[in-house]
N, C-alpha and C positions, 0 to 999 in steps of 0.2 A: 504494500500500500504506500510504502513512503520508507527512505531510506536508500544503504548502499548493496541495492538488490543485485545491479549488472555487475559490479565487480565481482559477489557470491557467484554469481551465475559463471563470471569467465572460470572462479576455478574450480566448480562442479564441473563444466564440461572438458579442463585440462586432468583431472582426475579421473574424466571416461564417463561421466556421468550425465545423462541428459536433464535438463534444467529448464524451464519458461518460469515468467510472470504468475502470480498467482492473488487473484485481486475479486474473482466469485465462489460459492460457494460449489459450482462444475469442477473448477480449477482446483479448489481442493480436494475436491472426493477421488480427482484424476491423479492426482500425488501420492508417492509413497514417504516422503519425506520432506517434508520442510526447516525452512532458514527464516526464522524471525528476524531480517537484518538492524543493523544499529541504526540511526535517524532520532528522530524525537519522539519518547514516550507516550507523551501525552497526546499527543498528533495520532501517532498511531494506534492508540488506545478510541480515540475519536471516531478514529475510520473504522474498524472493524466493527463498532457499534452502527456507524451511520449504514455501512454494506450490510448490514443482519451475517457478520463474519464470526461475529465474537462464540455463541451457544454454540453453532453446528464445531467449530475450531475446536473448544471445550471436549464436546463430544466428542470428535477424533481423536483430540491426544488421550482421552481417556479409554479408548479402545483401541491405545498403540500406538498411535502414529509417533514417528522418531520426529522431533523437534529440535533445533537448535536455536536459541536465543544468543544476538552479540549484541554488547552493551545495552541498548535501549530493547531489544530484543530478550535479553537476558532479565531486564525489567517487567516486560510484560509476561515472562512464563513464571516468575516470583510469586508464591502464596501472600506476602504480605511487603508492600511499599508506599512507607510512610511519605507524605505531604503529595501521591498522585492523585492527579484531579478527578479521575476516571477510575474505575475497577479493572486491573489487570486481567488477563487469561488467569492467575492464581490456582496453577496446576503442579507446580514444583515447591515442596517444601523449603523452602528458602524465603530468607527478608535480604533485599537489595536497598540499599540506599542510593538515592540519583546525584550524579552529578560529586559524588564521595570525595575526589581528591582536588575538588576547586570548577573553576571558570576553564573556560575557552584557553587560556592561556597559560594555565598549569597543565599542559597536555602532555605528555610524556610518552616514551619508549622505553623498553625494557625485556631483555631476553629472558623466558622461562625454558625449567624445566617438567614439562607436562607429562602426566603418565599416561602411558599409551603410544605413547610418540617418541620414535627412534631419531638415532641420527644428532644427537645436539641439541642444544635449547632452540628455544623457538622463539625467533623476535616478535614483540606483541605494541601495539599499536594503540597507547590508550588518551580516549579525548573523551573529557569531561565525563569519564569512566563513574561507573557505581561499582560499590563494592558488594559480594555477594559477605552474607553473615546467617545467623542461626540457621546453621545449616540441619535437617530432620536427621533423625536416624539412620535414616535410606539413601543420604547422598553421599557420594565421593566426593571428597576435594582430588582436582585433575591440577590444579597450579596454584600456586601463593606466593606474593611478592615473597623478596628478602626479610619483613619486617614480620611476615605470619598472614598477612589480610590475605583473604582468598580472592581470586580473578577464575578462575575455570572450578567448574562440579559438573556431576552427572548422577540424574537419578533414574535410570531406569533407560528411557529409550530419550530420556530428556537431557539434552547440556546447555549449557550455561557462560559464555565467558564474558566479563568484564569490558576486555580489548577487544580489536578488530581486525583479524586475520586475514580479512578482505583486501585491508590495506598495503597489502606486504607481497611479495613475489613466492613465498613461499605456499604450498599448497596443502601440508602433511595435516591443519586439522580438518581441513576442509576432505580429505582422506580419511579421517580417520569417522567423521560422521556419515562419507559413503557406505564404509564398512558396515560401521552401523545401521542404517538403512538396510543394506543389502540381507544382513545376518537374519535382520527381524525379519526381512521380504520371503526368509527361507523358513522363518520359522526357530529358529537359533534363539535361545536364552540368553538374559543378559547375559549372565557372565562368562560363557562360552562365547559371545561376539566379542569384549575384548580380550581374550586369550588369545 
């Protein structure tokens, strides 16, 4: 609906993965997987109310659909975030705080290391980032700054990052939620998809 939907798109299809737009509720039923991308929370929380997106979305990701949330995206799959104007998706145990490490101009870079993901840390891209916090029982932390705050979890067939790996030439988590995708597509348990 709003956000950096083309860049996710270029590298779901550099990953082998076919990718469109996804803006009715056709377009979602036709998906096995979705990219909440980053953009404006509140914007986007607007739209999926104003397309009649928000219930039927609900309802898929509660009978499985893999999700991915980046920054403002990671916002909206949060069960609880304090000062949104609007009611998130509220599907993943977690509280997000918006906007957590400042303005526009405290925007920051910084390489993790994410479990799941081979090969080195992985440069992460963070603007006007929310921190992910009270995390449930059921979530993995997947990355945490140097300081402990968390930037990446997954619960289930749902993740979650802080940063925006859209922005960066690297492809491996955008990979590692094909996987995902694909595992569920087969029927595969969480914890046998990331083994």
């Amino acid at each position: 609906m709003q956000g950096d939907f083309a860049e996710h798109i270029r590298h779901l299809e550099a990953v082998g993965a076919q990718a469109s737009e996804v803006r009715t509720v056709a377009q979602l039923d036709a998906c096995d997987g979705l990219i909440i991308p980053g953009g404006e929370s509140t914007t986007i929380a607007r739209l999926l109310l104003a397309f009649n997106l928000m219930d039927p979305l609900r309802e898929r990701i509660r009978s499985g659909l893999p999700v991915w949330g980046t920054c403002a995206g990671a916002i909206m799959l949060a069960r609880d975030v304090p000062a949104l104007d609007r009611p998130p998706i509220g599907v993943m145990d977690i509280t997000v705080d918006r906007n957590a490490f400042g303005r526009q101009i405290d925007s920051f870079e910084a390489d993790l290391t994410v479990r799941g993901i081979d090969d080195g840390p992985l440069h992460a891209v963070f603007i006007r980032a929310p921190v992910i916090r009270n995390l449930g029982p059921s979530v993995e932390v997947l990355a945490q700054l140097e300081d402990g705050r968390v930037v990446a979890c997954r619960e289930g067939a749902l993740l979650a990052t802080s940063f925006h790996p859209e922005l960066t030439t690297d492809s491996r988590f955008h990979r590692l939620f094909v996987e995902l995708v694909r595992a569920r597509a087969r029927g595969v348990g969480e914890r046998e998809a990331t083994a």
